[in-house]
C-alpha positions in Angstrom: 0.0 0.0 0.0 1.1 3.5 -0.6 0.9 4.4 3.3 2.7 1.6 4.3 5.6 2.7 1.4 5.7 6.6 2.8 6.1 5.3 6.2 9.2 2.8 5.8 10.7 5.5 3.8 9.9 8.4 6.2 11.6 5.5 8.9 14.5 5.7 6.8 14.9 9.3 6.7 14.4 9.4 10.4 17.2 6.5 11.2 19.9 7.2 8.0 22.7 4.7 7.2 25.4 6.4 6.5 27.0 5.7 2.5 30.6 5.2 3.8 31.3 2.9 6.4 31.8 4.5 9.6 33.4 3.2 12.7 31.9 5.7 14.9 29.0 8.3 14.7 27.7 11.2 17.1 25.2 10.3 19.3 23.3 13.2 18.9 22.3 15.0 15.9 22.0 18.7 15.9 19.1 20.7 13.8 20.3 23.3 12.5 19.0 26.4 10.8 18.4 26.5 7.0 21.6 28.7 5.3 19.2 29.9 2.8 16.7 32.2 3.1 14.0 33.7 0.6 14.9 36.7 -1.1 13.5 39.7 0.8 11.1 41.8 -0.9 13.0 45.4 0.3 16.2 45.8 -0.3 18.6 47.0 2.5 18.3 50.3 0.5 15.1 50.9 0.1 14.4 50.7 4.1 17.3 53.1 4.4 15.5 55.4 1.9 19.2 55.6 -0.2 19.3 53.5 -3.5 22.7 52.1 -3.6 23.4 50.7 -7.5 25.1 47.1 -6.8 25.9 47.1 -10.4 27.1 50.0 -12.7 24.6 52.0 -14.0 22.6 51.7 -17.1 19.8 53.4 -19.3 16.5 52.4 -18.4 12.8 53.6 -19.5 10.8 54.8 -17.8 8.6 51.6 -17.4 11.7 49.7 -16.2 11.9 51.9 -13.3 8.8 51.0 -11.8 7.7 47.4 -9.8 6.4 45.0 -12.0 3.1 45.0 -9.8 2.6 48.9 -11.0 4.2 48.2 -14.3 1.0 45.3 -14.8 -1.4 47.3 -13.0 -0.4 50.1 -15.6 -0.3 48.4 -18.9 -3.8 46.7 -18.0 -5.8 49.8 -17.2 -4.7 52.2 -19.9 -5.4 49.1 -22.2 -9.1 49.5 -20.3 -10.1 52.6 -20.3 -8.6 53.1 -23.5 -10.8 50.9 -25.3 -14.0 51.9 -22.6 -13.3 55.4 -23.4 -13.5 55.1 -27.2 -16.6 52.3 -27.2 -18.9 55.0 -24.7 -17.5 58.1 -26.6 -18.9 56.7 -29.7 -22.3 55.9 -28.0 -22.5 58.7 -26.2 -25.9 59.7 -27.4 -27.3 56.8 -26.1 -26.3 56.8 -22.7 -28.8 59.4 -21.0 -28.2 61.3 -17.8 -25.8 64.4 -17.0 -23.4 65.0 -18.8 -20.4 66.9 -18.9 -17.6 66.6 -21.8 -17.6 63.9 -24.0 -14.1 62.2 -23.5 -14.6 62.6 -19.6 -18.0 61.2 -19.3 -16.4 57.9 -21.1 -13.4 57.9 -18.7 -15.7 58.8 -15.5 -18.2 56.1 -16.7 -15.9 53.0 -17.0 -14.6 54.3 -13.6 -18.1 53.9 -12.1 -18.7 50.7 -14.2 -15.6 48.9 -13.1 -15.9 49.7 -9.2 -19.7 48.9 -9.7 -20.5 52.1 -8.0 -23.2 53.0 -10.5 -24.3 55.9 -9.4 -27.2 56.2 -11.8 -26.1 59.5 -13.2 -25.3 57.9 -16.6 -27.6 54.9 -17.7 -27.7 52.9 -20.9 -30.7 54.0 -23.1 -30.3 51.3 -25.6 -29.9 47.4 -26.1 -26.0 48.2 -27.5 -25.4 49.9 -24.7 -26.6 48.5 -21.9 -24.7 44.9 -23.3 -21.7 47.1 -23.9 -21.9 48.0 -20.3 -22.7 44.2 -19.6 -19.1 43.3 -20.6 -17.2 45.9 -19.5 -18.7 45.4 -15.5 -17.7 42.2 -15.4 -14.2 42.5 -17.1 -13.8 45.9 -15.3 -14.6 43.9 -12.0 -11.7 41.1 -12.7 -9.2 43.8 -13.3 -10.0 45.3 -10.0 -9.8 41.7 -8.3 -6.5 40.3 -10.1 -4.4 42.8 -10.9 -5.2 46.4 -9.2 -5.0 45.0 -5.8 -1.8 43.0 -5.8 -0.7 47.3 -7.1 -2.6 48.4 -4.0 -1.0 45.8 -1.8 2.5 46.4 -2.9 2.1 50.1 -2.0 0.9 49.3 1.2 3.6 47.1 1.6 6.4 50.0 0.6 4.3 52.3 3.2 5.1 49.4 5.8 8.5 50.6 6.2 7.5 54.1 7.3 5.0 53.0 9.6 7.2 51.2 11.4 10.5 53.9 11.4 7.2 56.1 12.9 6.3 53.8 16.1 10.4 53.2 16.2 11.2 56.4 15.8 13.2 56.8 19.0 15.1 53.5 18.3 17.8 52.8 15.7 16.5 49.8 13.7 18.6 48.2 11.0 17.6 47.3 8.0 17.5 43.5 9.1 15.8 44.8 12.5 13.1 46.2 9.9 12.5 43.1 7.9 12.1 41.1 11.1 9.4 43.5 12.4 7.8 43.6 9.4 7.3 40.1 9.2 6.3 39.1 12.4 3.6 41.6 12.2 2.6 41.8 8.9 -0.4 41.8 8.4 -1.0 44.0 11.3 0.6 46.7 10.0 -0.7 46.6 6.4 -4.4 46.5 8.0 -3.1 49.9 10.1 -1.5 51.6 6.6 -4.9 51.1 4.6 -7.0 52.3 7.9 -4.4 55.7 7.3 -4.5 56.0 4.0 -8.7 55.3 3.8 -8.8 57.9 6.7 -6.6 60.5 4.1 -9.4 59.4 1.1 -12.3 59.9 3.1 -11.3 63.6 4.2 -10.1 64.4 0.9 -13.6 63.2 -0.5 -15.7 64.8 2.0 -13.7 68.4 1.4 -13.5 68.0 -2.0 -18.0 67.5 -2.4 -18.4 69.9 -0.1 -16.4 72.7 -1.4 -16.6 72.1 -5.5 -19.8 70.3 -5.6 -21.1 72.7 -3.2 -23.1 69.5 -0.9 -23.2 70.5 2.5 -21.1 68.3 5.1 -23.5 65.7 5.7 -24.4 64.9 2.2 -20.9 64.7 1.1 -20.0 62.4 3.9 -23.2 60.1 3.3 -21.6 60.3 -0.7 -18.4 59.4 0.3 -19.5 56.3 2.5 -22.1 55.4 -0.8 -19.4 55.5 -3.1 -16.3 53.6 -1.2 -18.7 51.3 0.1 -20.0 50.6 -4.1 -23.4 50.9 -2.7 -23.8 54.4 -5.3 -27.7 54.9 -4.5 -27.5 57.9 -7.0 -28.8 60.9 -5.3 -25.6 62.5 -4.6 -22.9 62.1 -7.1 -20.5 64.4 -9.4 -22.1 66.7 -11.5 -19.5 68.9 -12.1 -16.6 68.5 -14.7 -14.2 69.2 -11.8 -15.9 66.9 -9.9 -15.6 64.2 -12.5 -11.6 64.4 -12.8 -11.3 64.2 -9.5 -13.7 60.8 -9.3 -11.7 59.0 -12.1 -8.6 59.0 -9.9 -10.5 58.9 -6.2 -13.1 56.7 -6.6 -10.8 54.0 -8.4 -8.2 54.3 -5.0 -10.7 54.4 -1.9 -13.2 51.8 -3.3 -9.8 49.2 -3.7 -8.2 50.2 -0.8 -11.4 49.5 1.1 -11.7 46.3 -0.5 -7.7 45.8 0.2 -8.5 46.8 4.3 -11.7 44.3 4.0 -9.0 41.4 3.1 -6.6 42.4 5.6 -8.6 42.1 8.3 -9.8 38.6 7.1 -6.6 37.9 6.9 -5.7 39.3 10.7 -8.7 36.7 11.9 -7.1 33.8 10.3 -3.9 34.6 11.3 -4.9 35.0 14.7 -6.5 31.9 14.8 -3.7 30.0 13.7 -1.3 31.6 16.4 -3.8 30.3 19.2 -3.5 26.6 17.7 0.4 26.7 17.8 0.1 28.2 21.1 -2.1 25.5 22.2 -0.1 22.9 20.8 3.2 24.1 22.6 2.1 24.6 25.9 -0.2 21.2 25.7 1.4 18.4 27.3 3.1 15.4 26.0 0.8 12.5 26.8 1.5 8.4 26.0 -0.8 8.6 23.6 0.9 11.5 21.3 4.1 9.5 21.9 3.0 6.6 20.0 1.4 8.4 17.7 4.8 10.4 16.9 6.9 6.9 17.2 6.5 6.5 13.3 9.4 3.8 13.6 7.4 2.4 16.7 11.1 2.0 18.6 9.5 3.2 21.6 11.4 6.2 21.3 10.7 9.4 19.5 14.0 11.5 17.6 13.7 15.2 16.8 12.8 14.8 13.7 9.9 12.5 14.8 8.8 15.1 17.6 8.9 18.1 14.5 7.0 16.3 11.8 4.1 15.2 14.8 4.0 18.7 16.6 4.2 20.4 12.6 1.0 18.0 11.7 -0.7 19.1 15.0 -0.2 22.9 14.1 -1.8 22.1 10.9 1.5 23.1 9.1 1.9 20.1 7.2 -0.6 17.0 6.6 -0.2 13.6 5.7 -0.6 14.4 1.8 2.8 17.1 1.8 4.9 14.6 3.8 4.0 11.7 1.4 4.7 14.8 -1.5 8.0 15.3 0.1 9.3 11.7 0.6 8.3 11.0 -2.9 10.5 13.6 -4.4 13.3 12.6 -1.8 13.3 9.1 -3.3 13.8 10.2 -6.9 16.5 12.1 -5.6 17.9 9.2 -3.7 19.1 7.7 -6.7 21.4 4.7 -4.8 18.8 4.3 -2.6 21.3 4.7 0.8 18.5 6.6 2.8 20.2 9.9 2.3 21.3 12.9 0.1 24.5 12.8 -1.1 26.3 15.5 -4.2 26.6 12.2 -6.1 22.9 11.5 -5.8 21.9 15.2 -6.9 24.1 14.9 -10.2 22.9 11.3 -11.1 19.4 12.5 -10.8 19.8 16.0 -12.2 21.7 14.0 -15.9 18.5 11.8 -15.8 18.4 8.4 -17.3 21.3 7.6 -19.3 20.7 5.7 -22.9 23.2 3.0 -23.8 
């Protein structure tokens, strides 16, 4: 059976022979830390704020300057409104409500169609353009989902760094010092950034109604909460051609960055949760019973790497299904089936099968 296969070979990994004969071993092995680690998303430079070149200058464009999370984000909404624009600017007589400029109502009215705002201050009057608007609501709402958010979470992410030199401020944090605080509280800190910056969006909302689309304080609040929420129940929108410019760019940031905070506070439950379960599991007590169940070479005794696998299963880490993953690809890398990694195993398996 395919259990019984993944659990003589996970008892091999547990109790290695050694390939070369060996009069004497340690009697303890030692667990050591990985040497590698994943690439860190920051730079040592960019938590500084300096941009040190590790390699000698060179021409770039403009586009090769900017993340490749922007650069996407970019590319896919010009190619967007581009073709939105020029499909509701040639049915613009068809499309009833207030209208302003031609070229603007297009661009304000895939902005409202994509964030399914729909404020009701532009409506399809005929069969064309009401499928038009069809199409472009639901391809306008999978750009918002795939693309504009992992832009919106990178920028969170870069406004991380800041947030935490601010609560630090008094202390001298190195750039590794950074890193370490940003990971460990994560996701903490992205749901406090998007709180800021929705804070910022709201004011700058609420000002902007009340002073150029002359609503008074109360109306332009209840607008604001209508629009960033997508609810858009249409008696309070913008009529003006000022206030249209300024709801291309606003409405498209505060309705994602709610969305983003929405997420990140998901996120903060979950994560929460999980920290509770690996707290339970390490203050629990070893009982008889999770010995044998951890005793996967049922020697009576349990190894390190017996205790880790059990406690990493318990934590909900790892499950049956990745460890049998795991062995599988450790046996196609064992290629003279020893019980261990050696660099002679790793370059008979990397030249594959040799013809004769």
């Amino acid at each position: 059976m395919a259990g019984d296969d993944d659990k003589s070979l996970l008892i091999g990994l547990l109790t290695p022979t050694s390939q070369n004969d060996c009069k004497s071993r340690p009697k303890r092995r030692r667990f050591r830390r990985c040497r590698s680690a994943p690439l860190a998303e920051f730079v040592p430079g960019e938590i500084n704020g300096t941009n040190e070149a590790q390699s000698p200058p060179r021409s770039e464009s403009v586009l090769d300057s900017i993340h490749p999370n922007f650069r996407r984000v970019i590319i896919y909404l010009i190619f967007y409104l581009a073709i939105g624009t020029i499909c509701f600017y040639l049915v613009m007589d068809q499309i009833r409500g207030e209208k302003t400029d031609g070229v603007l109502d297009s661009v304000y009215f895939c902005i409202v169609t994509m964030t399914t705002v729909g404020y009701g201050d532009l409506v399809p009057n005929s069969t064309a353009t009401k499928l038009l608007a069809s199409v472009f609501v639901f391809s306008g709402m999978a750009l918002v989902g795939l693309t504009l958010s992992r832009g919106a979470d990178y920028l969170v992410e870069k406004q991380e760094i800041l947030l935490i030199k601010a609560l630090h401020m008094r202390e001298k944090l190195s750039p590794t010092e950074v890193l370490q605080e940003m990971e460990t509280n994560k996701v903490r800190y992205k749901c406090f950034t998007t709180m800021a910056i929705l804070a910022v969006l709201f004011a700058a909302g609420t000002v902007f109604l009340a002073t150029v689309e002359k609503l008074n304080v109360v109306d332009a609040f209840y607008c604001v909460c209508s629009t960033i929420t997508t609810l858009g129940y249409g008696d309070k929108s913008f009529s003006t051609k000022a206030g249209r410019v300024f709801a291309v760019f606003w409405i498209l940031t505060s309705t994602i960055c709610l969305a983003q905070l929405l997420c990140y506070i998901a996120e903060l439950n979950t994560e929460s949760r999980q920290k509770a379960v690996v707290e339970y599991v390490l203050t629990k007590k070893m009982t008889n019973v999770d010995l044998e169940a951890a005793d996967v070479d049922a020697d009576g005794t349990v190894g390190a790497a017996e205790f880790i696998i059990y406690k990493l299963k318990e934590m909900g880490k790892i499950n049956q299904e990745d460890i049998s993953l795991l062995l599988e690809e450790f046996e196609n890398l064992d290629v003279d089936q020893s019980g261990t990694l050696s660099t002679c195993d790793l370059m008979l398996a990397q030249s594959g099968p040799t013809t004769p």
